[in-house]
PLY file of the C-alpha trace (Angstrom):
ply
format ascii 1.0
element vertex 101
property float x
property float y
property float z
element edge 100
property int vertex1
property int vertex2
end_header
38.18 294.90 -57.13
40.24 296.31 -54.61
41.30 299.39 -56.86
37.22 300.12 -57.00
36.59 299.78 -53.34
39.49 302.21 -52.52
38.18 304.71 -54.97
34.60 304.44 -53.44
36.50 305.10 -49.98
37.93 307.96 -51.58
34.79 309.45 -52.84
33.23 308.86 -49.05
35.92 310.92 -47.98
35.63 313.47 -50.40
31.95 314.45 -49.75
31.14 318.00 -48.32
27.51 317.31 -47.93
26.20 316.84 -44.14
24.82 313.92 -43.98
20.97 313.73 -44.95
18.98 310.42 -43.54
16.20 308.83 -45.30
13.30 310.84 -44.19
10.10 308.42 -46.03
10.07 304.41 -46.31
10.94 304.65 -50.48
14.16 306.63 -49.50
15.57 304.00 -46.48
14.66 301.13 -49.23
16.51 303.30 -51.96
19.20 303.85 -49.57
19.81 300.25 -48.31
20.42 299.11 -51.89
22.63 302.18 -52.75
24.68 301.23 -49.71
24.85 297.53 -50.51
25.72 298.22 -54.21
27.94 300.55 -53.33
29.92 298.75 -50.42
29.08 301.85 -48.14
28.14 302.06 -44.59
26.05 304.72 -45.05
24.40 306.60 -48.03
22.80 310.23 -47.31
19.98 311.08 -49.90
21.10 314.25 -50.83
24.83 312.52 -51.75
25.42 312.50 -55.72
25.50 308.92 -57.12
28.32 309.76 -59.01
30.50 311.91 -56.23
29.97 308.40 -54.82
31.97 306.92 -56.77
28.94 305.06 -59.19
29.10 304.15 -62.64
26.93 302.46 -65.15
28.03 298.78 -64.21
26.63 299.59 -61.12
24.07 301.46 -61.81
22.83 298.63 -64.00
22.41 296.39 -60.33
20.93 299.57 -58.96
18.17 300.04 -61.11
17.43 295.90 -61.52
16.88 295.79 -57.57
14.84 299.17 -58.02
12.63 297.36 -60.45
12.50 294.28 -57.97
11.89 295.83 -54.77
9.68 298.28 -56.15
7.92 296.72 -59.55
9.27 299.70 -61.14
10.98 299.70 -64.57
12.79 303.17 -64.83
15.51 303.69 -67.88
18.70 304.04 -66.21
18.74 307.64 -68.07
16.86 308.41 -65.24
19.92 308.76 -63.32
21.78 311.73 -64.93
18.51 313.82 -64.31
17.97 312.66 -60.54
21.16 311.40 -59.14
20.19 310.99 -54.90
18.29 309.19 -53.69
15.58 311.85 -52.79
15.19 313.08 -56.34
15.29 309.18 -56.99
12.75 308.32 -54.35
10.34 311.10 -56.33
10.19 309.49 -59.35
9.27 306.31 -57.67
6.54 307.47 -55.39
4.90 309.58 -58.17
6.17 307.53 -61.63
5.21 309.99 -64.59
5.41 307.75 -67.76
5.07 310.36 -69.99
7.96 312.37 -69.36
10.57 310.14 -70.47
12.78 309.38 -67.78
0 1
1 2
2 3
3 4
4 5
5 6
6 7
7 8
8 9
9 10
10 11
11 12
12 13
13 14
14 15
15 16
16 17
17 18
18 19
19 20
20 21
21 22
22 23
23 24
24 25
25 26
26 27
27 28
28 29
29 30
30 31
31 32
32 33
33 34
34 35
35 36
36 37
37 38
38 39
39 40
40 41
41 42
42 43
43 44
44 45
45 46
46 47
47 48
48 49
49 50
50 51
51 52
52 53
53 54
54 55
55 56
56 57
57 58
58 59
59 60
60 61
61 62
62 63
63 64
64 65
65 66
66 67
67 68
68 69
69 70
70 71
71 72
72 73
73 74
74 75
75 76
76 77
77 78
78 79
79 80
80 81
81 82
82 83
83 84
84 85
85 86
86 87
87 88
88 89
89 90
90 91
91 92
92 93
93 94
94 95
95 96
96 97
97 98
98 99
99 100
């Protein structure tokens, strides 16, 4: 998907964010499967899954190795209302299955 990866490349490029590094062990493990979903070298938790360049194919493989690595079933909803890793890393370390995401 060469048209993909050059639009992810794009998106890298495109970022105005400094770069944030995982700061807790949920966040590095969040980070290492956004990067190898995403093709990226590196991933900063504040960056926007979809300034990255995500979408809900991927997504889909996101949140499947989320509920591998972690045991954790979120609904991929979940996404629109925390969409970095940090806000993602939240919901993992303190899961609130009442709210609905």
């Amino acid at each position: 998907m060469p048209e993909r990866d050059a639009l992810i490349r794009r998106a890298q490029l495109m970022l105005v964010r400094a770069y944030v590094a995982p700061r807790t062990p949920v966040e590095e493990r969040l980070a290492r499967i956004w990067r190898d979903v995403l093709g990226m070298d590196a991933v900063g938790v504040e960056d926007s899954y979809y300034d990255l360049g995500g979408d809900s194919f991927l997504a889909a493989v996101i949140f499947a190795q989320i509920q591998e690595e972690f045991g954790i079933n979120l609904p991929m909803a979940t996404l629109i209302r925390s969409p970095t890793i940090a806000q993602l890393a939240l919901k993992i370390q303190q899961p609130t299955p009442a709210s609905g995401d």
